[in-house]
C-alpha positions in Angstrom: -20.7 43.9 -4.1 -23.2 41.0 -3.6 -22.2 37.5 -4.2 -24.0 34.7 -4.2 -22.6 31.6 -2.0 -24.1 28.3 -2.6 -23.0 25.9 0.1 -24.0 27.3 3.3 -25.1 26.9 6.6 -27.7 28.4 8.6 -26.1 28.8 12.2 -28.2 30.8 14.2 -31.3 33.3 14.0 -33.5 36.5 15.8 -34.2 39.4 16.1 -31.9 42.4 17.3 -32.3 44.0 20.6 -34.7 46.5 19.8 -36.5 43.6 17.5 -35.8 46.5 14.4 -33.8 44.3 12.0 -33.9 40.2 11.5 -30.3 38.9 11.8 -28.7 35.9 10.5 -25.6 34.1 10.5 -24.4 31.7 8.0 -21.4 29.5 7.8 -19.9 29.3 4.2 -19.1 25.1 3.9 -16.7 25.7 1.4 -14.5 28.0 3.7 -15.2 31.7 2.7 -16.7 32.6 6.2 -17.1 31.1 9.0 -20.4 32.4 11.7 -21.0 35.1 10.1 -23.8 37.6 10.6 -25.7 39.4 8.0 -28.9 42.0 8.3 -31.9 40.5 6.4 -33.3 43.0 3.8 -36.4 43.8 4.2 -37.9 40.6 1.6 -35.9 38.0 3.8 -37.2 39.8 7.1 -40.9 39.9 5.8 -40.4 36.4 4.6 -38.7 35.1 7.7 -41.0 36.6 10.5 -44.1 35.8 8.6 -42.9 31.7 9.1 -41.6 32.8 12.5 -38.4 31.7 11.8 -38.9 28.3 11.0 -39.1 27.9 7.6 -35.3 28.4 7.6 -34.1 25.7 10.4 -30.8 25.6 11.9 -28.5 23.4 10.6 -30.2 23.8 6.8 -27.9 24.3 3.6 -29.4 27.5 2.3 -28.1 29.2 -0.7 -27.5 33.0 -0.4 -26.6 36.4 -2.0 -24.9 38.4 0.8 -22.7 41.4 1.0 -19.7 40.9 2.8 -18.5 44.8 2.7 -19.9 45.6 5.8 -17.4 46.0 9.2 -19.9 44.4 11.3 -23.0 43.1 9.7 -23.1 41.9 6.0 -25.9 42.4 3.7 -28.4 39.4 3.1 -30.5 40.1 0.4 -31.4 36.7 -0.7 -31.8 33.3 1.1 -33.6 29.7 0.0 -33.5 26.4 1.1 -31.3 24.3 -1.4 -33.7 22.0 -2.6 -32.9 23.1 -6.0 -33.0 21.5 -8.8 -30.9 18.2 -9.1 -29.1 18.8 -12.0 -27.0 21.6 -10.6 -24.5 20.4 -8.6 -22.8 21.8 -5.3 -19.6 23.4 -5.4 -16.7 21.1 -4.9 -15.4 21.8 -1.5 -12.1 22.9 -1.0 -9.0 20.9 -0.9 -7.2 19.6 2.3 -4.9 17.4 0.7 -2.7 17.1 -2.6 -4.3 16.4 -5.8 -3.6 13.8 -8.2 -3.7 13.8 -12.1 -4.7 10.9 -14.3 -5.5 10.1 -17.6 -8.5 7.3 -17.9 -10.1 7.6 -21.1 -10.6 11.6 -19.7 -8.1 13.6 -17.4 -9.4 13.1 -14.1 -8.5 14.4 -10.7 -8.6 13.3 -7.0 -8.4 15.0 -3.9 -9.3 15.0 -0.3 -11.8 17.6 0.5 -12.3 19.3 3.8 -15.4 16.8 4.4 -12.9 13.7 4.2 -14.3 12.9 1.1 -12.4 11.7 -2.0 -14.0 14.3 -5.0 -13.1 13.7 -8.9 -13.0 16.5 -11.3 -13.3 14.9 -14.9 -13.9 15.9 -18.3 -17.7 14.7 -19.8 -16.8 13.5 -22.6 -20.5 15.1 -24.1 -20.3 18.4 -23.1 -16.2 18.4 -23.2 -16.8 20.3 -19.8 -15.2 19.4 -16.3 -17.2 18.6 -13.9 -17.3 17.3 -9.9 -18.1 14.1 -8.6 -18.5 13.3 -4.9 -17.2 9.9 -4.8 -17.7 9.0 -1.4 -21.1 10.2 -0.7 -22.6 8.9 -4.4 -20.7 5.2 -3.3 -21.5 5.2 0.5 -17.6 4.3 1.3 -16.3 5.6 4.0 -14.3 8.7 5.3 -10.9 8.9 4.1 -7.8 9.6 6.4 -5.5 10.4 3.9 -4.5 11.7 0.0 -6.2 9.5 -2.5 -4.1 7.8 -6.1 -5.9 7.9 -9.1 -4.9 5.4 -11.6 -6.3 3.6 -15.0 -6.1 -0.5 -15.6 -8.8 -1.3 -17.8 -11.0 1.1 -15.7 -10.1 4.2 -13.3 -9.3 3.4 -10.1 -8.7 5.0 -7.3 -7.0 3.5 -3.6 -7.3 6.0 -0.3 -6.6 4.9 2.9 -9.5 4.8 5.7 -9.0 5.9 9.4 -9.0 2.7 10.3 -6.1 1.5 8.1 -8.2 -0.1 5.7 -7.3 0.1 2.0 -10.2 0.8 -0.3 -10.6 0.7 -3.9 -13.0 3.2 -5.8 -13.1 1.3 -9.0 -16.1 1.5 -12.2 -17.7 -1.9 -12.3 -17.7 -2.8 -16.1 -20.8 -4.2 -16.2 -22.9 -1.6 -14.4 -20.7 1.3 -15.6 -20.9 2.6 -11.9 -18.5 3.4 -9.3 -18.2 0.7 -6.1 -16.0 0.7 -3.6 -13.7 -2.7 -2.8 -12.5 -3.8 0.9 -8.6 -4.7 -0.1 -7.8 -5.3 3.3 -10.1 -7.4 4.4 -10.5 -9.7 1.3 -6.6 -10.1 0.9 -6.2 -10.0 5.4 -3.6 -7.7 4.8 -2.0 -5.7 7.4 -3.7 -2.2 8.7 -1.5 0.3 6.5 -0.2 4.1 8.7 0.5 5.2 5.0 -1.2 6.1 1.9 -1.9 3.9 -1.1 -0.3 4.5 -4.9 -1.3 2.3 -7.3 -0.1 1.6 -11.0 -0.2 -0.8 -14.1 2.2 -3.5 -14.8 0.3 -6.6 -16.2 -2.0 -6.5 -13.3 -3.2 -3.7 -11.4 -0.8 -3.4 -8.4 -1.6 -1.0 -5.0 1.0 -0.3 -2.5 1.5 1.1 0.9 3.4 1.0 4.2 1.8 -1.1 7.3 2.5 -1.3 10.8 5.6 -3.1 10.7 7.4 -0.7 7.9 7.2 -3.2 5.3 6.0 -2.0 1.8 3.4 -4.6 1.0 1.8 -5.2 -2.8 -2.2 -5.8 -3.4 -2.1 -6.9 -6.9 -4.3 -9.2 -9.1 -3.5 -13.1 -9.3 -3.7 -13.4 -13.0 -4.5 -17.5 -12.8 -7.1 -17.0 -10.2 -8.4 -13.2 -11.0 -8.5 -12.4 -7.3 -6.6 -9.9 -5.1 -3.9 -11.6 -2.7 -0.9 -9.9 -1.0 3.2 -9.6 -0.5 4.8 -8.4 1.5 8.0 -7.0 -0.6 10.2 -5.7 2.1 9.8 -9.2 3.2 10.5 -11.1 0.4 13.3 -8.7 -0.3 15.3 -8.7 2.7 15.3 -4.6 1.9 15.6 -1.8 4.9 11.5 -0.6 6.4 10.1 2.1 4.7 10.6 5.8 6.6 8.3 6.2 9.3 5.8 9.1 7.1 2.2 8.9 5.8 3.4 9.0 2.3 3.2 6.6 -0.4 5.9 4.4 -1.8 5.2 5.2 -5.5 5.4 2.2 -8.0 5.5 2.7 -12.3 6.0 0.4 -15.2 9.7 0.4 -17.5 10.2 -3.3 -19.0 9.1 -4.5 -15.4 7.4 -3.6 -11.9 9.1 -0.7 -10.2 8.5 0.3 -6.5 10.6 2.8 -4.9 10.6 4.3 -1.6 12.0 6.5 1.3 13.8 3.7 3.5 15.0 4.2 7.0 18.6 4.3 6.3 17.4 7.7 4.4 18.4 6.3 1.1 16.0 5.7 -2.1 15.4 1.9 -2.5 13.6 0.3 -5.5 11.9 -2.8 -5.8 11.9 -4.5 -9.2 11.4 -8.2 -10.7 14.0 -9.3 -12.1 13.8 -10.4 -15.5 15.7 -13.9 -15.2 14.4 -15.1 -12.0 11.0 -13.6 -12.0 11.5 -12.6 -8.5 11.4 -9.2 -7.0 15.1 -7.9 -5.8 15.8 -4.9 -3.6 18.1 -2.3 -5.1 20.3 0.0 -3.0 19.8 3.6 -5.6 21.5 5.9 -3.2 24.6 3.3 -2.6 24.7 2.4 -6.2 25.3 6.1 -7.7 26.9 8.0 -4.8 24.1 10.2 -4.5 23.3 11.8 -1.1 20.8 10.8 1.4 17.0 11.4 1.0 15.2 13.9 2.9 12.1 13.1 1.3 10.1 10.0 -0.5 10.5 9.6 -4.3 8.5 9.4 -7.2 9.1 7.4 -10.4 8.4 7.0 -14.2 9.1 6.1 -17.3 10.8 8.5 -19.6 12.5 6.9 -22.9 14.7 5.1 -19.4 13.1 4.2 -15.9 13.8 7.6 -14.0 13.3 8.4 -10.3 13.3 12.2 -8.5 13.7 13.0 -4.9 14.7 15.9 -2.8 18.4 15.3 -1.0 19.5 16.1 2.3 21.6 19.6 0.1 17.7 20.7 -0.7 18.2 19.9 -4.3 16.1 17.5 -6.5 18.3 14.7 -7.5 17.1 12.1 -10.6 18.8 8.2 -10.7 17.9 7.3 -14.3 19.7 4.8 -16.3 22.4 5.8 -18.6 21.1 4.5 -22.2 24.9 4.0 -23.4 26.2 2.2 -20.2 23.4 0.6 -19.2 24.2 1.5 -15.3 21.9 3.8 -13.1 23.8 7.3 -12.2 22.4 10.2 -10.5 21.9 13.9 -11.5 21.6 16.8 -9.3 18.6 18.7 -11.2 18.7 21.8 -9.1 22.4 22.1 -9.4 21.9 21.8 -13.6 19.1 24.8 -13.6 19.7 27.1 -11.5 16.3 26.7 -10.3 15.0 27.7 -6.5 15.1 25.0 -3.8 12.3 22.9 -3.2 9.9 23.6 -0.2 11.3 21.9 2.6 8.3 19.5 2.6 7.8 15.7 2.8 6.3 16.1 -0.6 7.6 14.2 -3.8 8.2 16.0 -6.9 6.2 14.4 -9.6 7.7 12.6 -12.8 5.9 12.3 -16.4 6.5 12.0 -19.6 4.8 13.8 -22.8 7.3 14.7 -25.5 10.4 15.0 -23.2 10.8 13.8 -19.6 9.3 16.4 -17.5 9.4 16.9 -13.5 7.4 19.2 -11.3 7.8 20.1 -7.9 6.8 22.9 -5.3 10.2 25.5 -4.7 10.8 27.6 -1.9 9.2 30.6 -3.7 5.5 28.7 -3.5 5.7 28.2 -6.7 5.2 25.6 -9.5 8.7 24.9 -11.3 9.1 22.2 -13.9 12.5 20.5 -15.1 12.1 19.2 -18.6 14.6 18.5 -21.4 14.9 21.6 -24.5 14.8 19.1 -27.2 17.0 21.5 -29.3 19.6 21.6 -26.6 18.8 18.1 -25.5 19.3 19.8 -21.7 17.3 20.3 -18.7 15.8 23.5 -18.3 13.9 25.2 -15.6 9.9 27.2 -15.8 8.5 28.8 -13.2 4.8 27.4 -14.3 3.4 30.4 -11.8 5.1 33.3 -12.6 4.6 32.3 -16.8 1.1 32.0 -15.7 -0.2 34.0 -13.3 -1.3 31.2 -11.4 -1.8 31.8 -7.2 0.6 30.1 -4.9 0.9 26.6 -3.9 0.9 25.2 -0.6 1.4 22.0 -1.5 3.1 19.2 -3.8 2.0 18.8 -7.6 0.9 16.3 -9.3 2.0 16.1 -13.3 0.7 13.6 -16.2 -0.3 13.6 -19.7 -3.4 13.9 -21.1 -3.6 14.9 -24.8 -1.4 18.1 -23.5 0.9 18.4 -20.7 -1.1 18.9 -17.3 -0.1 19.9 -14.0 -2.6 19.7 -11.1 -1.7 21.5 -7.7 -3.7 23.3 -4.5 -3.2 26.8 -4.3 -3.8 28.6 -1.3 -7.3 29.8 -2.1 -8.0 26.1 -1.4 -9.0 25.5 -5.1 -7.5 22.8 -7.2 -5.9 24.8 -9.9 -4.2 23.1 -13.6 -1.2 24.2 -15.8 -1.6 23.0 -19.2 -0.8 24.1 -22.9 -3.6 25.5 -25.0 -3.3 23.2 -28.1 -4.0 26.5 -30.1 -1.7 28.9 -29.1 0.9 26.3 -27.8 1.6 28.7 -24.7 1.1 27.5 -20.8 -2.4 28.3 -19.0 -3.6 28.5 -15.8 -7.0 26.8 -14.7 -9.1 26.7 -11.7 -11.1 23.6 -11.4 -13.2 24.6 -8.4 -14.2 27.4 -10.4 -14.8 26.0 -13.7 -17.6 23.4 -11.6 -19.6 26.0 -10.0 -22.8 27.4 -11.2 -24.5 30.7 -9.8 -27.8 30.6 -8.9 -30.5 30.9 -12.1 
């Protein structure tokens, strides 16, 4: 059946041997095919060898309607230049990293895109529709080397790290309402960082990440001087280096400043101020609560107590969280409690949030998208297999959970698309979304 693809490129040209039939092949940017040929019909041919082949260059992004059916040649039966009109975007390109969920006065998402590009989906809050947003390209900041954080202090923000080691910011300027993008590195001389950036809220904004020497190191906001400086917390703390992995130490907010992380004595430290002092102390989680060792970085949050998740060296999902009647931290073997499927053995966290009840999502061994959250009428944790309730494709990668007027779940599927869980407000029941869908536009 014909289709129309709107991001391609024209690869090469000409005629076929016995000059019968105009042939040409097309590379679909956004990853359906790669040098593929098709058979002009007879308008493209007529239109084609009439500019002897010029009009359509190599190397141009054409928009097409092919058929793909064909064993050997596809169908072309349409073909223009995209110079179309501006307010019809491109289709988002598809996802080569983990996305990440935010709410900043709309849900947004982040993700790396097969260009290197950090793209936003976000709700307009006119039109109530999503839409994409190449940040990158509309900024001019450069290439990113790894999976970007989206996070909200007084305006969305989102850190990636460059392939140079620099740390950027994509940030809105409040008084232009645009997007810029902010050199953390080099105006707080930090170290290079060989890990990717989270950032949260606690007073000040506050952006973390793993340099050179395995130290975790803070870019946060001096609130005397309102500039960015930097600390180096593994330092100052005296605590283990950070496991030797691109991912992120992940920092959230409950009474105080959390940071907790994947050390190199495989157990799950966390960084906090403490209240009487002021001063940030290194905590020994995994000691502390006889938990096993970490196979995997953690991810924290705040859910009625300050909770952290991690996957265990017995493939389980294990949560320290503090007990409200002690006061202590103790740990909780999650997997163990449910029933539920082993997570994928992956350096990927499972992701923490809260909306109603403490919820955590992860990716299992079954590629799909399981939650944990507590039954409020049992008061328990139970396990839901988001895919299977949903109909959702398969992951092949880590989630990324948060709330935003309804519980959502954001996760790459292996069509490439960024696809979202979330519960219709009408009907109350889970749904299944595909972003990269819901931005593209067929050709008028």
């Amino acid at each position: 059946m014909p289709q129309w693809f709107l991001n391609c490129e024209v690869t090469r040209t000409g005629p076929t041997a016995d000059k019968d039939k105009t042939l040409v092949q097309l590379s679909n940017r956004s990853g359906a095919f790669r040098d593929r040929w098709f058979t002009a019909a007879p308008s493209v041919r007529r239109e084609l060898l009439a500019t002897a082949l010029t009009a359509i260059s190599l190397g141009s992004r054409v928009e097409a309607l092919v058929d793909d059916g064909a064993p050997a040649f596809g169908t072309l039966y349409t073909m223009y230049v995209a110079v179309r009109p501006l307010d019809r975007p491109l289709p988002a390109p598809p996802a080569v990293s983990d996305p990440r969920g935010y709410l900043a006065q709309v849900p947004r998402v982040v993700y790396r895109a097969n260009d290197d590009h950090i793209h936003e989906f976000a709700i307009d809050p006119d039109s109530g529709r999503w839409g994409h947003f190449d940040m990158n390209a509309a900024i001019g900041a450069p290439p990113a080397a790894g999976d970007p954080f989206g996070y909200f202090h007084d305006v969305p923000r989102v850190v990636y790290r460059a392939n140079d080691g620099t740390i950027y910011e994509l940030a809105i300027d409040p008084a232009s309402g645009s997007w810029a993008d902010f050199d953390m590195t080099t105006a707080t001389g930090a170290p290079p960082a060989v890990g990717d950036p989270s950032g949260y809220s606690a007073g000040v904004p506050r952006v973390i990440y793993r340099a050179r020497d395995g130290h975790i190191h803070e870019l946060a906001i001096d609130p005397a001087s309102g500039a960015w400086g930097r600390f180096d917390m593994t330092a100052a703390t005296g605590a283990p280096p950070a496991a030797a992995l691109d991912l992120a130490p992940f920092g959230y907010f409950h009474d105080v400043p959390r940071v907790v992380y994947w050390a190199s004595d495989a157990h799950i430290h966390e960084f906090s101020i403490d209240p009487a002092s002021g001063s940030w102390a290194d905590f020994d989680m995994t000691t502390a609560t006889g938990a096993p060792p970490a196979v995997g970085v953690p991810s924290g949050y705040s859910g009625v107590v300050p909770r952290v998740v991690h996957r265990a060296n017995d493939g389980h999902i294990h949560e320290f969280a503090i007990d409200p009647a002690s006061g202590s931290w103790g740990q909780f073997d999650m997997t163990a409690a449910t029933g539920a499927p082993v997570p994928a053995a992956r350096d990927v966290a499972p992701s923490g949030y809260f909306h109603d009840v403490p919820r955590v999502v992860y990716w299992a061994s079954d590629a799909h998208i399981h939650e944990f959250s507590i039954d409020p009428a049992s008061g328990s944790w139970a396990d839901f297999d988001m895919t299977t309730a949903t109909g959702g494709p398969p992951t092949v990668g880590g989630p990324s959970g948060y709330s935003a007027g309804v519980p959502r779940v954001v996760y790459r599927a292996n069509d490439g698309h960024i696809h979202e869980f979330s519960i219709d407000p009408a009907s109350g029941t889970w749904r299944q979304f595909d972003l990269h869908d819901a931005v593209s536009e067929m050709p008028p």
